[in-house]
C-alpha positions in Angstrom: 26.5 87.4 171.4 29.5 88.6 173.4 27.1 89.6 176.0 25.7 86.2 176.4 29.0 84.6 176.8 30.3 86.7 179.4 27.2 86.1 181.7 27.2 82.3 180.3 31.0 82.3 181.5 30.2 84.2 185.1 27.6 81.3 186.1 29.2 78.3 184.8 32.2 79.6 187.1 29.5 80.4 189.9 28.2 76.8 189.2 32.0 75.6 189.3 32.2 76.9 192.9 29.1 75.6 194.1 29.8 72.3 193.0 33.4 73.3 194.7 32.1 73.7 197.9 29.6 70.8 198.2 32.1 68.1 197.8 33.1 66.5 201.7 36.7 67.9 201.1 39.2 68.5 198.8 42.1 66.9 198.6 45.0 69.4 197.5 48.4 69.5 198.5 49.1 71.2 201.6 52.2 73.5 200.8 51.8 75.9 203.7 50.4 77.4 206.4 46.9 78.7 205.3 47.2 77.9 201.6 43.5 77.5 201.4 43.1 81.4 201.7 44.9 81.5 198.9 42.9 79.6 197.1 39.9 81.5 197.9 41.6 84.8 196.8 42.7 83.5 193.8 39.4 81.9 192.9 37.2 85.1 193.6 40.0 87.0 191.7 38.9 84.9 188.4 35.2 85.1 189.3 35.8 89.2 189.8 37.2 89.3 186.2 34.2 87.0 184.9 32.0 89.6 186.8 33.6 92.6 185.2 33.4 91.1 182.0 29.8 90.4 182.2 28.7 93.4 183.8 30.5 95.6 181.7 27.7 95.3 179.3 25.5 96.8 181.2 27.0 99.2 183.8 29.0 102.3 182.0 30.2 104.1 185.2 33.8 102.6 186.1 33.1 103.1 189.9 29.7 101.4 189.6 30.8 98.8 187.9 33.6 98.2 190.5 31.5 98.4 193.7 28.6 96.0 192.1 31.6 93.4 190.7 33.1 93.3 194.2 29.6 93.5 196.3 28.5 90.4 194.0 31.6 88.6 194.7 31.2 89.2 198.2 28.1 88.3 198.5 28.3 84.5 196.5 31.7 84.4 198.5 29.3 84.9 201.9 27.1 82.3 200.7 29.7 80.1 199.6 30.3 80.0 203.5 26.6 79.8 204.7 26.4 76.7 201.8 29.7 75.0 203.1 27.8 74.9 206.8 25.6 72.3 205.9 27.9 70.3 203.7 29.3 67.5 205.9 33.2 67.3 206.5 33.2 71.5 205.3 33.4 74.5 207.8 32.1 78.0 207.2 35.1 80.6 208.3 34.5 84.1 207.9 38.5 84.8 207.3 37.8 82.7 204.0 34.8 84.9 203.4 37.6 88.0 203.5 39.8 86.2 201.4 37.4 85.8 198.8 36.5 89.5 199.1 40.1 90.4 199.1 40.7 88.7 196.0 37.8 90.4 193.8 38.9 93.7 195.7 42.6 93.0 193.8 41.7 91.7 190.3 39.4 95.0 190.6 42.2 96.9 191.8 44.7 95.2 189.0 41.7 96.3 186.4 42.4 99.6 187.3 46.0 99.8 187.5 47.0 98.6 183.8 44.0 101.3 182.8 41.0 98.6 181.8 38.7 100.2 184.3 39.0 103.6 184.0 
């Protein structure tokens, strides 16, 4: 049951995203220079966790696990930015590709430092 949670969890937050990204804009507060990468790191930081969650289930190797959680952030996180191309009033920027791939790389990274991936 837990299984089907997790993955239930990982695409309802994939969905979340989408949704995200097909709006015209969003209107948040502008607070400083390039808060938006921010954003993006902290967003694919929770979707990296979700990931790890769900694939845990299935993957036993810690590294494995790691390298598939971050390559699928990545990827949704590059076509998050192909998907944002077509939507009017949104721009596809590969340095908010990074920052999406940054932040999986860290909630990874954090996974391993308090000893949950090991």
């Amino acid at each position: 049951m837990i299984k089907i949670l997790d993955f239930t969890l990982l695409v309802a937050y994939c969905l979340l995203i989408y949704w995200l990204s097909d709006r015209p804009s969003l209107h948040t507060p502008q607070w400083f220079a390039h808060q938006d990468k921010l954003h993006h790191a902290v967003a694919y930081f929770v979707m990296s966790l979700l990931a790890w969650r769900s694939l845990r289930h299935w993957v036993g190797h810690p590294i494995i696990l790691a390298v598939l959680v971050v390559a699928f952030c990545s990827l949704y996180g590059l076509h998050d930015e192909w998907h944002q191309s077509f939507v009017k009033g949104r721009t596809s920027d590969i340095v908010d590709w990074i920052a999406d791939t940054t932040g999986a790389a860290m909630a990874i990274f954090l996974l391993y430092k308090l000893r949950i991936l090991t």
